[in-house]
C-alpha positions in Angstrom: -10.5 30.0 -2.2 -7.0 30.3 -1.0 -7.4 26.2 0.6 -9.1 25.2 -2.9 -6.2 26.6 -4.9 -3.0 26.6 -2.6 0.4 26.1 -4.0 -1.4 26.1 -7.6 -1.3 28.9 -10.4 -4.1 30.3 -12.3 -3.9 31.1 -16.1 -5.3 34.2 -17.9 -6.9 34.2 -21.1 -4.0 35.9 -22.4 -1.9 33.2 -20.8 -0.1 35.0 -18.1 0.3 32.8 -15.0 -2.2 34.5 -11.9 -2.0 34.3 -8.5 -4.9 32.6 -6.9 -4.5 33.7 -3.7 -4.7 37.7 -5.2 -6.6 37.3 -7.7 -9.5 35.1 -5.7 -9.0 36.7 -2.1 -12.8 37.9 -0.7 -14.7 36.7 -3.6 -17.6 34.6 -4.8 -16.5 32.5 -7.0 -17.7 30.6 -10.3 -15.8 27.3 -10.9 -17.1 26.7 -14.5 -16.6 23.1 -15.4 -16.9 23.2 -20.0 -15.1 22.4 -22.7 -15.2 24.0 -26.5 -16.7 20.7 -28.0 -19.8 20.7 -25.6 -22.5 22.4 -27.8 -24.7 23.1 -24.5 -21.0 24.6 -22.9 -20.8 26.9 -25.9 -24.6 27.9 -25.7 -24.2 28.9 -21.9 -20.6 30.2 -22.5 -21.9 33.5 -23.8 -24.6 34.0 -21.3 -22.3 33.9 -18.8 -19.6 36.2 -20.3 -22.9 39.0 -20.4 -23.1 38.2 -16.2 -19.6 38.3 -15.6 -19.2 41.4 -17.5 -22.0 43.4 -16.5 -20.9 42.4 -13.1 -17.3 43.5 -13.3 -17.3 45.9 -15.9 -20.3 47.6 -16.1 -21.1 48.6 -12.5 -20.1 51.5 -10.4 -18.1 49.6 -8.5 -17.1 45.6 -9.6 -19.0 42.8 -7.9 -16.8 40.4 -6.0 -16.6 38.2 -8.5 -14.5 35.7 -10.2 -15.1 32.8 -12.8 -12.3 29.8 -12.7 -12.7 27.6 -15.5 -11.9 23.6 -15.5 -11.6 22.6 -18.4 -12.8 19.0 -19.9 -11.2 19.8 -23.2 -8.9 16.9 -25.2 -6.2 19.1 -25.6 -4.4 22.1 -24.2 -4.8 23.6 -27.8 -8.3 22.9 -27.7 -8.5 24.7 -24.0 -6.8 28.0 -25.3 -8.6 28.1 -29.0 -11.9 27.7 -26.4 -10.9 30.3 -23.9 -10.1 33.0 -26.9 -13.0 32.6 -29.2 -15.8 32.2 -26.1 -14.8 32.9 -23.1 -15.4 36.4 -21.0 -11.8 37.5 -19.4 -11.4 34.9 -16.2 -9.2 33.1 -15.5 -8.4 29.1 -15.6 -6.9 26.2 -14.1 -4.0 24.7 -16.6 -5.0 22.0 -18.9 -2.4 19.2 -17.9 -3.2 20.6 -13.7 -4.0 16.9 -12.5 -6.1 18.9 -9.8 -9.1 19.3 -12.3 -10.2 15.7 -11.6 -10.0 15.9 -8.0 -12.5 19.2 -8.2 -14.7 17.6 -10.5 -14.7 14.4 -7.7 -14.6 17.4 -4.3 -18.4 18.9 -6.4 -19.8 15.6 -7.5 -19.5 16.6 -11.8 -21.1 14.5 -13.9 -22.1 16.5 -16.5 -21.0 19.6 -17.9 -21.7 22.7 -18.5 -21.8 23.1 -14.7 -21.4 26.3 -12.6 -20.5 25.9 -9.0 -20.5 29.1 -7.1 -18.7 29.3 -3.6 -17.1 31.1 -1.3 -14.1 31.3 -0.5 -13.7 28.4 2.7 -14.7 26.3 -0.9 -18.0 25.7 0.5 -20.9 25.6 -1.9 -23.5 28.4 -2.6 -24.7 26.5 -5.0 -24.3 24.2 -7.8 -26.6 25.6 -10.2 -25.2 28.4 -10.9 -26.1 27.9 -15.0 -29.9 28.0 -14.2 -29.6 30.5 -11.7 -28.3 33.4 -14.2 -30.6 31.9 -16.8 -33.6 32.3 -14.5 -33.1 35.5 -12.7 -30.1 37.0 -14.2 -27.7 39.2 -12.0 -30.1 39.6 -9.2 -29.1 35.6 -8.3 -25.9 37.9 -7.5 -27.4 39.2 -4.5 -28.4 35.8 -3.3 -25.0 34.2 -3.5 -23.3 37.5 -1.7 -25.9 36.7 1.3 -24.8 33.0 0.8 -21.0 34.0 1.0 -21.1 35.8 4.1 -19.0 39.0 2.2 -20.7 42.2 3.1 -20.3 45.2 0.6 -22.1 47.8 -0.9 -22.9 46.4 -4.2 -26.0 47.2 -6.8 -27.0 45.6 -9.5 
């Protein structure tokens, strides 16, 4: 994930400015293409906040896992009221990043919600991440670790 994001900054939902190069380094990651105006975004949004947190939060030791969101938001204002009232604590690429239209060209989005999960090279796991957790929950986990090639104890 270091290629995907080099020489770019990450934002919190709190704001703060994150490295991606710490923050993302031997991780499977979600890049969560939404916006707060899409009402199927704001019915997955939720679902996936209950993955991401009973990944990271709720198990004896976290899952390596991240969630970036791109947003498709009209305005910066939008992006932040979005990423407060909805979102689980990941992080996000900055609304006026020009970069968000070159990853939504790189993983073919035409549509949104979408959740592409990869690894770190950028490679895809796969790019339906939203059924995935809707279908089988966290044990889709599992599947995109084996996809990933990072080996670590890890139980869900």
């Amino acid at each position: 994930m270091v290629d995907v994001f080099s020489g770019r900054l990450l934002v919190s939902k709190d704001g703060r400015s994150v490295d991606p190069e710490e923050a993302l380094q031997n991780k499977i990651v979600g890049l969560y293409f939404s916006a707060g105006w899409c009402s199927p975004c704001r019915d997955f949004t939720p679902v996936l906040c209950d993955f991401y947190t009973e990944l990271l939060e709720e198990s004896q030791s976290p899952a390596p896992f991240e969630v970036v969101f791109i947003s498709s938001d009209h305005s910066a204002e939008e992006m932040s009221g979005y990423m407060r009232s909805m979102h689980g604590d990941w992080l996000a690429l900055p609304f006026h990043d020009p970069y968000k239209h070159d990853l939504k060209k790189k993983y073919k989005i035409t549509a949104i919600p979408k959740l592409v999960i990869v690894k770190q090279t950028g490679d895809i796991i796969t790019d339906k991440g939203r059924k995935q957790i809707r279908d089988k929950g966290l044990s889709c986990f599992r599947n995109w670790l084996e996809g990933a090639d990072i080996f670590q104890n890890f139980s869900s």
